[in-house]
Residue, then its C-alpha position, 0 to 999 in steps of 0.5 A: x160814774x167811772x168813766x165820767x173821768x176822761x183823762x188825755x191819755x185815756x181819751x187818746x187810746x180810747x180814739x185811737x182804738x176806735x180809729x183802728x176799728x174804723x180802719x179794719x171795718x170802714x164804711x162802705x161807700x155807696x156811690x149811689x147816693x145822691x151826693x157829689x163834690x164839684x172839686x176846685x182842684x189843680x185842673x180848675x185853677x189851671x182853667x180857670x186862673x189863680x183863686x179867687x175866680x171872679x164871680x161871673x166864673x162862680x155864677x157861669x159854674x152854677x148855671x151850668x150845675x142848675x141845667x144839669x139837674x142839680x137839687x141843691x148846691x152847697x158851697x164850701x166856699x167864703x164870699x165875705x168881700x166884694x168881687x175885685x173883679x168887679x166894675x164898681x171894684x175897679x172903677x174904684x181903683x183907677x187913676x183921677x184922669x182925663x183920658x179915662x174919663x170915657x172908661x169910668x162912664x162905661x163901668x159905671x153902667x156895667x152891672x156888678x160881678x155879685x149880682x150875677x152871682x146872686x141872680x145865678x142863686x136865685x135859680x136853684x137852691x144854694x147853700x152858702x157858708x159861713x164861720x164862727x171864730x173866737x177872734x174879733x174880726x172887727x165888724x158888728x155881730x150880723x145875724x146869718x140870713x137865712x137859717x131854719x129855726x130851732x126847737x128843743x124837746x125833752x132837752x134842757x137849756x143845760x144840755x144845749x151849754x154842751x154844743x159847741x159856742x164861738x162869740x164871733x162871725x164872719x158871714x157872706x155878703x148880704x146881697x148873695x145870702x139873701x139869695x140864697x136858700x140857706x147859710x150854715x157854718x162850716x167850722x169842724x171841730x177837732x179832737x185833741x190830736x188834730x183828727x177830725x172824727x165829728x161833724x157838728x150839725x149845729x153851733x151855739x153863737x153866743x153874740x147872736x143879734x136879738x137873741x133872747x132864749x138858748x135856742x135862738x143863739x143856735x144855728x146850722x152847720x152847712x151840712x144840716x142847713x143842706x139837708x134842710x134845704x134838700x128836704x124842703x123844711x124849716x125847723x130842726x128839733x133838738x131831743x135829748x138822747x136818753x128820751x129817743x126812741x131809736x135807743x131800744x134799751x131804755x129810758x131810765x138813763x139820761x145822757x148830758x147833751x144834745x142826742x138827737x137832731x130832727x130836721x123838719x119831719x125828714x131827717x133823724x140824726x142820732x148825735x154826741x152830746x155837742x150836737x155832732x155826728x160821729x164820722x164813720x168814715x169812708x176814707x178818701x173816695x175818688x168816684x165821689x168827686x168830679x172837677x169843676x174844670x169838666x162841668x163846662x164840657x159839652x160831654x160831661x156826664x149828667x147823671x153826676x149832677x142831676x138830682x144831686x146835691x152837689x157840694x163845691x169846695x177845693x180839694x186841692x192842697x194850695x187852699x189849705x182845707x186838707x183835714x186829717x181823719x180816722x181813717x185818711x191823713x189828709x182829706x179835703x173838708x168840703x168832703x167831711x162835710x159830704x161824708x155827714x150828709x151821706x150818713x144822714x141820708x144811709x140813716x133815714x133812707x137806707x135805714x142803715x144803723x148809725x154810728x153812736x155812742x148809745x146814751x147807756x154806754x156810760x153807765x155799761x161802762x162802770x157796771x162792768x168795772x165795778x163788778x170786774x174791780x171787785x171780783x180783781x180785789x177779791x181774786x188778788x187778796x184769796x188767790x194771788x198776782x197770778x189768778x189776778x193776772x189771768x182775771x185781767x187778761x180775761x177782762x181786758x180781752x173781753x172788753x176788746x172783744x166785746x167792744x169790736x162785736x159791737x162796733x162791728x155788728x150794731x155800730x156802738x162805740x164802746x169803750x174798751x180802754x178805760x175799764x181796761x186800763x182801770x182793770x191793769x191798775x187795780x191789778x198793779x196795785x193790789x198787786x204791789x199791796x200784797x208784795x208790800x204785804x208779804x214783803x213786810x211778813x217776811x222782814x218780820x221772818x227774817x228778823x227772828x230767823x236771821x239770829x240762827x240761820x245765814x241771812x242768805x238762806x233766811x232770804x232763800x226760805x222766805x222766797x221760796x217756802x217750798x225749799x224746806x222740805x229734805x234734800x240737796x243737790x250737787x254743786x261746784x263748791x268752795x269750803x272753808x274752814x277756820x280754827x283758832x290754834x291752841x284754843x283750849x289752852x286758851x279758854x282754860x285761861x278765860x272764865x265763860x264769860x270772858x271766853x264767850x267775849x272773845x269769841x264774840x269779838x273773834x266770829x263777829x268780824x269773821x262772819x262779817x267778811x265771809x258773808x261780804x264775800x257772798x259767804x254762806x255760814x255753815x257753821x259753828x264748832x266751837x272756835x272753828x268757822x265752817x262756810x262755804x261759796x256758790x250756794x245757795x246762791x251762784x258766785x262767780x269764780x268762787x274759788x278766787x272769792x274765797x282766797x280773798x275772804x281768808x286774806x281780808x280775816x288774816x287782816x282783821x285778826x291782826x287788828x283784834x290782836x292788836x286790840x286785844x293786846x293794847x287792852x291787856x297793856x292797860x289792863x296790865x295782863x299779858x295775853x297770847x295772840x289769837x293765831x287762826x288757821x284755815x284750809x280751802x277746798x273746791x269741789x263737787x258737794x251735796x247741799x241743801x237741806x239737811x236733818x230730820x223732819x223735826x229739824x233742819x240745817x242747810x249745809x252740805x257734806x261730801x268728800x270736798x268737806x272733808x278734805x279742807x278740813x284736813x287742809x285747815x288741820x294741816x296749816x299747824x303742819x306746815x306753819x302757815x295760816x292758810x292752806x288751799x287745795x289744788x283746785x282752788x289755786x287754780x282759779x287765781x293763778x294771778x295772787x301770789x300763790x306757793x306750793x306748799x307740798x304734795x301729801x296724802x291725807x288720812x283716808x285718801x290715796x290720791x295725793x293733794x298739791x296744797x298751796x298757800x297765799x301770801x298776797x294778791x296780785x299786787x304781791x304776786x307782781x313785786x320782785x321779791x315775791x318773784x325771786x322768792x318763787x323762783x328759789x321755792x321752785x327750786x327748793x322743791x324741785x331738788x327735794x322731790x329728786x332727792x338732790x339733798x345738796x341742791x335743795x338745802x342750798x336752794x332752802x338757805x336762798x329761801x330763808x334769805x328771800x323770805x318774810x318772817x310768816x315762812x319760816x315754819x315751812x323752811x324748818x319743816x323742809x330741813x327736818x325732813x331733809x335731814x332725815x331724808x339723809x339719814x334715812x333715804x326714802x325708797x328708790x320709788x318714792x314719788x316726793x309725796x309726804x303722807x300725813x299720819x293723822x288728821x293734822x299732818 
């Protein structure tokens, strides 16, 4: 069976739930049945004195609780020692000496405090206590006298090994048990958490004196020993819970275990498998208890006691018999002991429905696990996370449901946590199978797209099939490109193969460092890379992003130079440097999904595009590698940004402020930097008003200041200077140079 495991954390959620039923839906104390709690409480100590009380006090209180009517009386209470009180005690305890010697006549002839106590049981049917312990308390094994007996019917000796055994005990002492009318054990036996949610009704003591068969190891707790006491009986009937008749669903399952205890002809309790009675719990009840310090008082109220069984134990604090239940933190034992009697007595008189857990739950239980397992496996693998999701939520809510109603209408406790628990864990880990699944087919996707298309779009598609389908949308965008200068007088000078090598070797890196930079290759046009920044994916300061890739693959093509040329030196070739340029521009762009329904390409297109195509083109024109557009510099204010110019591309109207980099902030933070920024502002202050004196002495402190990469710039800047001297421009012009054609 499933639910035949029982892990701790399973058993913990499992009490605690039915805990919280009990708590919403608690037993409804009945204060008309025939059982009070005579309460050794602070108002009896402070009476009577400090505890132990003597026992001619115990016998004074039995007398008086047996001439107000009391049925039975059941003590909660230990009388393992001799009363120190007692004259023989304190016979014992005086001094060898003459002067007492008158003393010790007259204690010596004092009758004993415990045969008044036995005496005062003699005259109504008492009930004392006794403890099993797995602690040797150093005496013999001594039979507790006198107990009913015991018969098992339709219970093996194999169900009587599930009750609770304890191998020692402490018993009261003989001369009061024998007056007594019954002797029960009074030990409770927590769960695992410290609550005390059942009551035994009998015990297994394994060292029983002259015990021979299972069933004379048996003996009473003292709530049973009182109703067989109350009852007049003498033997309690053990029957197995599958074969009883107050189950009604069948008989064809068998729970392991004690099911039902009989006593005499009187009492039918329906029981776990330890033999105990699962509390349904009233909490703690004030008009269930009075104090043994009114008992003595000439206007006490009889009807408390007459007819009554009447349990005697201490409910105050400093006797250390406080017990947490599930519904009260702290309640008095003797009042467990009280509430097991009044279910025994609601059950058999009242005809109340007990509190069980049905012989059948079990196997209900893993029925509708193993029904709700498969159909989850089932729902996961054909419908996915999310019907299995809802599969759960259904069947863990039902089992609740479920699980209340029962409680709530016929007093069954049902468990709701394991089949929901187990029901979460099927979900979770067919779940995670079928990520694992997917995850693998789509590795296997990737692993083949992944050679044509960025690995960040392969990741995109494979996540979300649905984004194949045409379309695109407007974003803020970043585009890149990159061109290698002079390339067809370069592949002119290669074979194809040695061509294809090098341009290999040349995208390989490039592609490398866009995409470490959160990059998306667009594509590529021969030697040129076009790429682009904040799709599909958002990138934080995108614009700065991009700045920085076009710095590190400055870098690495220095380095492939360098390589190329150390290779040619052995190779005893000469080769032209690879010189690359590139253009940046941030924008509105349309993006997305692009192409027929036979193919697509993810790119984008708009104006943003065109123009830093038309910047790349420009980095020829002015003598730079690396040309960005205005918006972009604006997002890092902090690299060591130049103006280059403001020019008018083909095909636009409204100027552009283009910039180029020569560093990042480390560069930007140098004093020559510095200083050359202060005369490159003057350079182009003095150009775009026409002061040729001013600006072509400001571009001789710009060559001074500048590095080798810059001079390009400052030839641009003297020729057109010159012309402008020759041939002034118009007395409207606005210092904004217009381009002619695609490459300035």
């Amino acid at each position: 069976m499933v639910c035949s495991a029982n892990p701790a954390p399973i058993q913990y959620l499992r009490n605690i739930t039915f805990d919280t039923y009990q708590q919403l839906k608690p037993r409804v104390y009945n204060p008309d049945l025939p059982i009070r709690i005579a309460a050794i409480d602070e108002q009896s100590l402070k009476k009577y004195g400090q505890w132990p009380w003597p026992r001619t006090t115990m016998a004074m209180l039995i007398n008086r609780l047996n001439d107000l009517g009391a049925a039975v009386v059941g003590l909660d209470i230990m009388f393992i020692e001799p009363d120190r009180s007692s004259p023989e005690q304190i016979l014992e305890q005086l001094p060898d000496t003459q002067g007492l010697d008158e003393v010790r006549e007259t204690l010596s002839h004092l009758p004993d405090n415990d045969s008044f106590l036995a005496s005062a049981f003699r005259r109504i049917p008492v009930v004392l206590d006794f403890a099993l312990t797995e602690q040797d308390p150093g005496h013999a094994p001594i039979k507790p006298t006198p107990i009913g007996g015991f018969v098992v019917a339709g219970a093996s000796n194999d169900d009587l090994s599930f009750i609770n055994a304890f191998d020692y005990d402490v018993i009261p002492l003989p001369q009061l048990s024998t007056a007594a009318k019954g002797v029960g054990a009074a030990n409770a036996v927590p769960d695992s958490d410290g609550v005390y949610r059942r009551i035994p009704l009998v015990f297994s003591y394994h060292n029983m004196p002259g015990a021979k068969l299972p069933t004379e190891k048996l003996v009473p707790s003292l709530s049973a020993e009182i109703l067989r006491v109350a009852a007049g009986e003498t033997t309690y009937v053990l029957r197995n819970g599958g074969s009883t008749t107050t189950e009604t669903i069948g008989t064809f399952l068998r729970q392991p275990g004690v099911g039902v205890i009989r006593i005499g002809k009187s009492f039918t309790i329906p029981t776990t498998g330890d033999g105990s009675i699962l509390l349904y719990d009233t909490g703690h009840q004030d008009q269930r208890i009075f104090s043994l310090a009114d008992v003595m008082k000439p206007g006490f109220d009889r009807s408390l006691v007459d007819g009554r069984i009447i349990l005697v134990g201490a409910t105050v604090e400093g006797l250390n018999d406080r017990k947490p239940s599930p519904i009260s933190s702290t309640m008095p034992g003797v009042e467990l002991h009280a509430q097991a009697i009044e279910q025994a007595l609601t059950i058999n008189l009242l005809h109340e429905r007990p509190l069980v857990r049905p012989y059948w739950a079990p196997a209900a239980e893993d029925i509708f696990l193993l029904m709700i397992g498969v159909g989850m496996i089932f729902m996961i693998r054909r419908r996915g996370a999310l019907a299995g999701l809802l599969l759960s939520l259904i069947t863990i809510t039902t089992a609740i449901g479920g699980s209340w109603y029962l409680f709530s209408a016929l007093r069954f406790e049902v468990d709701p946590i394991y089949p929901s628990v187990t029901i979460f864990f099927i979900f979770v880990t067919g779940t995670m199978i079928n990520f694992l699944r997917t995850e693998n087919e789509k590795r296997q996707v990737r692993s083949i797209f992944s050679l044509y298309l960025s690995p960040v779009m392969v990741d995109r598609l494979s996540q979300n099939p649905e984004r194949r389908s045409l379309g695109g949308e407007i974003r803020d965008l970043t585009i890149m490109f990159s061109d290698i200068r002079g390339f067809t007088k370069i592949s002119e000078s290669l074979d194809p193969q040695a061509l294809t090598q090098l341009m290999n070797r040349y995208l390989t890196p490039m592609t490398t460092i866009i995409q470490k930079h959160h990059g998306t290759i667009d594509k590529y046009i021969g030697d040129c890379i076009m790429a682009f920044w904040n799709a599909p994916l958002d990138v934080p300061q995108h614009g700065r992003e991009a700045i920085l890739t076009a710095f590190e693959m400055r870098a690495a093509l220095k380095k492939l130079n360098d390589e190329i040329q150390q290779e040619a030196a052995r190779a005893g070739t000469s080769v032209p440097d690879l010189r690359a340029g590139i253009g940046l521009n941030t924008g509105p762009g349309c993006v997305g999904n692009m192409g027929s329904e036979q193919r697509l390409t993810y790119t984008v297109l708009g104006d943003t595009v065109n123009t830093a195509s038309r910047l790349e083109a420009l980095s020829a024109a002015y003598g730079v590698d690396l040309v960005i557009g205005h918006e972009t510099a604006a997002v890092a204010p902090d690299l060591a940004l130049l103006e280059l110019d403001q020019v008018r591309v083909k095909g636009k109207l409204l100027p552009v402020r283009i910039f180029t980099a020569l560093g990042d902030v480390t560069v930007a933070a140098s004093d020559s930097f510095r200083e050359l920024r202060s005369r490159h502002i003057a350079l182009l202050g003095a150009y775009r008003q026409c002061d040729w004196d001013v600006a072509t002495a400001a571009l001789v402190g710009c060559r001074d200041a500048a590095p080798a990469g810059l001079s390009g710039l400052y030839d641009v800047y003297e020729r057109r200077i010159a012309e402008f001297r020759h041939q002034p421009p118009p007395a409207d012009w606005d210092g904004v140079y217009t381009a002619m054609s695609k490459a300035g």
